[in-house]
C-alpha positions in Angstrom: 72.5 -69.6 23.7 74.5 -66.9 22.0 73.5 -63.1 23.5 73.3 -59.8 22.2 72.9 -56.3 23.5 70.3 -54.2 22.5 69.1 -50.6 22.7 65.3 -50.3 22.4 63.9 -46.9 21.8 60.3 -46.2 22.2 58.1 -42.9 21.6 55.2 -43.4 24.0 51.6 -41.5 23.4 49.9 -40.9 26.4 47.3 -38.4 25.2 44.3 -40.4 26.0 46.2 -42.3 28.8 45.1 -41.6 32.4 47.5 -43.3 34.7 50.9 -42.3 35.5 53.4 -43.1 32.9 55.9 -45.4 35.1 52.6 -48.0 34.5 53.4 -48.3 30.6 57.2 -48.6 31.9 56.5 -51.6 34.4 54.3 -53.3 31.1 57.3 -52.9 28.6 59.3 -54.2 31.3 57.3 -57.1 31.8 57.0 -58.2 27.9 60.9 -57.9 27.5 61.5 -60.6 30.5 58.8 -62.4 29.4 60.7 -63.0 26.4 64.1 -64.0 28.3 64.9 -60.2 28.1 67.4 -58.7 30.8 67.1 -55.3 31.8 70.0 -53.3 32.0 69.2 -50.1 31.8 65.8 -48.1 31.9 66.2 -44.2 30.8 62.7 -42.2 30.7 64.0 -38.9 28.6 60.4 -37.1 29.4 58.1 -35.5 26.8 59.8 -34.3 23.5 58.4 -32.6 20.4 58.1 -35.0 17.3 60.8 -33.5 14.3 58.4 -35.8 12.0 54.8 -35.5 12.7 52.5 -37.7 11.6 49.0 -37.3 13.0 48.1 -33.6 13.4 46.8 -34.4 17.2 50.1 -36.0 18.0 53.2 -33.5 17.8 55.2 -35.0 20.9 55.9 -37.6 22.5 57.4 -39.8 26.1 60.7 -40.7 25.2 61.9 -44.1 26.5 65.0 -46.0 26.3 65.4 -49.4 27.7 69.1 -51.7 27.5 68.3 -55.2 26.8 70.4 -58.1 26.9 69.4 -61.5 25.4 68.8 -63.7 22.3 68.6 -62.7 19.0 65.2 -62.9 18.2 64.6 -59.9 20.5 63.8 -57.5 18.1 61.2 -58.8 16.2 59.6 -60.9 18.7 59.1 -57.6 20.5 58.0 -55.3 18.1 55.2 -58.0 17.3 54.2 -58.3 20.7 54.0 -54.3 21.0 52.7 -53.9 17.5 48.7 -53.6 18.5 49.4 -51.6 21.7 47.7 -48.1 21.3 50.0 -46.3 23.5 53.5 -47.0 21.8 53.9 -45.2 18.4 57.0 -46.0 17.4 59.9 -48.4 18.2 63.3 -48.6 17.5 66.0 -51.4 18.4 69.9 -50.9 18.0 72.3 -53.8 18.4 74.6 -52.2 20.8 
């Protein structure tokens, strides 16, 4: 199986989340090795404003960034696994 390095980038929205943030961490981190994803690297960058904002109720945002290593369907298996979660807005993977 041939392995690649990525850098996964999310902007989390935890307006109408109650629990602590670290909870939404552990759940990303649990989708990423359930998809034969290693964990490298887990960054939390804290709350940033939004330089493009697209809902008026929604001007920042929980940076996260998260080093995966593993196969190359990585990306796309895991943006369609996140793609109906409520609190991720947006997501962003680099091969690094």
């Amino acid at each position: 199986m041939h392995t690649k390095t990525y850098k996964a980038s999310f902007i989390l929205d935890t307006h109408n989340y109650n629990q602590p943030t670290e909870t939404i961490i552990e759940r990303l981190k649990t989708v990423i090795t359930s998809i034969q994803g290693e964990i490298l690297n887990v960054l939390d960058m804290g709350d940033k404003a939004l330089s493009r904002v697209t809902k008026q109720k929604f001007t920042s945002g929980r940076y996260v960034q998260i080093d995966i290593k593993g196969p190359g369907s990585i990306p796309q298996v895991l943006k369609e696994k996140l793609r109906l979660d409520k609190t991720i807005n947006r997501i962003l993977i680099e091969t690094i």
